[in-house]
C-alpha positions, 0 to 999 in steps of 0.5 A: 763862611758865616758870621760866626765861624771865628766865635765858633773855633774860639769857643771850641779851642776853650775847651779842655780838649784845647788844653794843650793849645792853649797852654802853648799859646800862653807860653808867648801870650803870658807878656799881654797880661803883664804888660797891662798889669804894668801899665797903671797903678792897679792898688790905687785904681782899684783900692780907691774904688772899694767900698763895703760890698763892692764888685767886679764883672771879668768880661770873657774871663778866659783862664783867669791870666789877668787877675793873676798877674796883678796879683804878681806884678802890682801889690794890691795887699791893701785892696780889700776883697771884691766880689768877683763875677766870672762871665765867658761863654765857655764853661771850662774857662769860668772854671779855670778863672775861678780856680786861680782867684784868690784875695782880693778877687772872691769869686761870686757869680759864674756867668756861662755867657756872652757879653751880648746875652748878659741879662738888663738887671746885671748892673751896678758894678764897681769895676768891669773889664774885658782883657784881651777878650773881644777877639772873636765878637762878631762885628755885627753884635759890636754895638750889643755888646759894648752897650751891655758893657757901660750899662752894666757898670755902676754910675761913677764905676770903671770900665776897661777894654784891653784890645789889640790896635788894627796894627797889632800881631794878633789882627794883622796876623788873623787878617793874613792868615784869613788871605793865605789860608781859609776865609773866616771873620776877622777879629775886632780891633781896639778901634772898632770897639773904642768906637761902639763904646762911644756909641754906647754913650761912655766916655772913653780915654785912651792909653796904649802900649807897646811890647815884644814877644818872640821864640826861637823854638819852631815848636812853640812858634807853632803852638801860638800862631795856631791858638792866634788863628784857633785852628791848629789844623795848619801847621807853621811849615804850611804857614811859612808857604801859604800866600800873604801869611807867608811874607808877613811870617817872614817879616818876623822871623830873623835869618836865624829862624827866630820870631819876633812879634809886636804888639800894640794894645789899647786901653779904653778907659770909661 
């Protein structure tokens, strides 16, 4: 195992050969985007920061999931249009998050990057976030890249972090899947990042959330709990048998054969 194995599958699975899985995965992980486009009033928070040439960082920007759904779920008609920096280490993902941009996102700049390798003069944005972004960071580039993360956003600007709590499906699924099936990096958690960004200087608030997602469908269940763990070489069967990830799948799983998962998120605020 090294360092980078789990960074390594991620950037693999955002690829256009991972379509299929990462539709799948979205079928369920859809509700992480619009429980945080729920949890705060978006056309205050970012209309009472626009200013004439204003702009935002999307950090590991994924497939856009985020700004989309606050453009379903909060009004931000009376937002004015930012300018919108698209950065991700995998270029397919900045393409799929620029083609579902529209007002009051413009996009800008396509950054095909690490938070880590951002250069030292991208600063001064008004608003950057990071939604469910920071799984795959390898711990021992954690203080880098939060550090990146508050200088980069302008004196007085807004930062956010939306992370899944070590208590969470996805880390708590990933640390049962690394006893029962293959060794690997875990992911890192809203702690371990709340923690780095305090390092890094920011003043952080927190705010957490609780939801549910579940399926009765073994197809979709699948398709998911495969992009949880980016490796869609293990099927649900070999996972319901392997050992610790076993008794955990059972734990969500009801004598009907359904799947319930619970997710806890962290807002860090800074």
């Amino acid at each position: 195992m090294s360092t980078g194995d789990t960074a390594q599958r991620s950037l693999e699975h955002w690829s256009e050969a991972g379509r299929t899985g990462m539709e799948a995965f979205y079928a369920l992980a859809a509700e992480d985007y619009r429980q945080l486009a729920l949890a705060a009033d978006w056309a205050e928070i970012l209309g009472g920061r626009a200013h004439d040439g204003w702009s935002l960082l999307d950090v590991a920007c994924g497939s856009g999931k985020f700004p989309a759904a606050l453009r379903t779920y909060a009004d931000l008609g009376a937002v004015p249009d930012v300018a919108y920096d698209l950065l991700d280490p995998s270029a397919f993902s900045v393409q799929e998050a620029r083609g579902v941009l529209a007002p009051p996102f413009v996009p800008r700049h396509d950054l095909v990057m690490t938070l880590q390798d951002l250069p030292a003069e991208r600063t001064g944005y008004d608003v950057v976030w990071a939604t469910h972004a920071l799984y795959a960071l390898p711990p021992a580039e954690l203080d880098v890249a939060a550090a990146r993360l508050v200088a980069s956003t302008a004196p007085g600007g807004l930062g956010l972090v939306a992370q899944a709590t070590a208590a969470s499906h996805y880390l708590v699924f990933y640390d049962a899947f690394r006893a029962g099936v293959r060794d690997a990096t875990p992911y890192t958690t809203a702690e371990q990042v709340r923690d780095a960004l305090v390092r890094a200087g920011a003043e952080v608030r927190e705010q957490r959330i609780t939801y549910r997602t579940g399926t009765d469908d073994r197809a979709v269940a699948e398709g998911f709990l495969q992009r949880c763990a980016f490796d869609d070489s293990v099927t649900l069967d070999q996972m319901e048998a392997a050992p610790v990830l076993g008794a955990y799948l059972a734990s969500c799983r009801d004598p009907a054969g359904s799947y319930t998962f619970s997710h806890e998120a962290a807002l860090l605020w800074f």
